[in-house]
C-alpha positions, 0 to 999 in steps of 0.5 A: 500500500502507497503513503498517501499523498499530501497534496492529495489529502482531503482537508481535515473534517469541517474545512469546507472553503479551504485551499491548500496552496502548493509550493508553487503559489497556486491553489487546487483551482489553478488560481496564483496566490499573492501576499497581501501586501503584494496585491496591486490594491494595497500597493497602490494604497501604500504608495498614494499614502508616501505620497500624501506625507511626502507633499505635506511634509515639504507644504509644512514649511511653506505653510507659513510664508503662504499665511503671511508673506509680509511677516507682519503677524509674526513681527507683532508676535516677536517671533522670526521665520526663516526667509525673513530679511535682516530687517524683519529680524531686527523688527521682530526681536530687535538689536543682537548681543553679538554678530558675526560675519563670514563668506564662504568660499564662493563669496556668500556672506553669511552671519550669526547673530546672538541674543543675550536673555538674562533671567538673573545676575547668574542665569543667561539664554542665548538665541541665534540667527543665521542669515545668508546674503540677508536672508534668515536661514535658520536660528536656535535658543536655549530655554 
């Protein structure tokens, strides 16, 4: 008498609407069986989502200059955004403790201005600015 055969075997009792699949990724029907996350469907999900973050994530940081291109809500809040000039600047927080001056290699003059905020005769915070050929590029403070 033969073993019996595995593929051949019937399901046990009670499984009615199970497939077995073979190692070839097919079932007894003859129909190829794809993971779920390598049906098109679901790819196509994924994908649309990386998409929606990705244009969210660069619209964030325009989100800003698009509100208030002028910046004058944020001068009137004392607060700087990058792509302000060295003016706006001076508006919003006022004169620097402190300013640097470089240029780079190519000829671009770049800046730091530091701000001196004393709490105390013992406790100071410093904020930074960083402006490139007049423009806020980016800035820091400690709290």
């Amino acid at each position: 008498m033969d073993p019996p055969n595995q593929a051949q075997d019937p399901p046990f009792e009670g499984s009615k609407g199970i497939e077995r699949i073979t190692p070839d990724r097919s079932t007894a029907a003859g129909q190829t069986f794809k993971p779920f996350l390598c049906r098109r469907p679901v790819r196509l999900t994924i994908y649309t989502g990386f998409a929606l973050l990705g244009l969210f994530m660069l619209a964030w940081g325009y989100l800003p200059i698009i509100l208030d291109p002028t910046f004058e809500k944020h001068i009137q809040d004392k607060r700087v955004v990058a792509g302000m000039t060295r003016e706006q600047a001076l508006q919003a927080w006022g004169s620097p403790y402190q300013m640097n001056v470089t240029y780079t290699d190519k000829g671009i003059r770049r800046e730091e201005w530091v701000f001196e905020d004393w709490k105390d005769a013992g406790t100071v915070s410093h904020r930074y600015l960083y402006f490139e050929e007049g423009i806020l590029a980016g800035g820091w403070y400690y709290e």
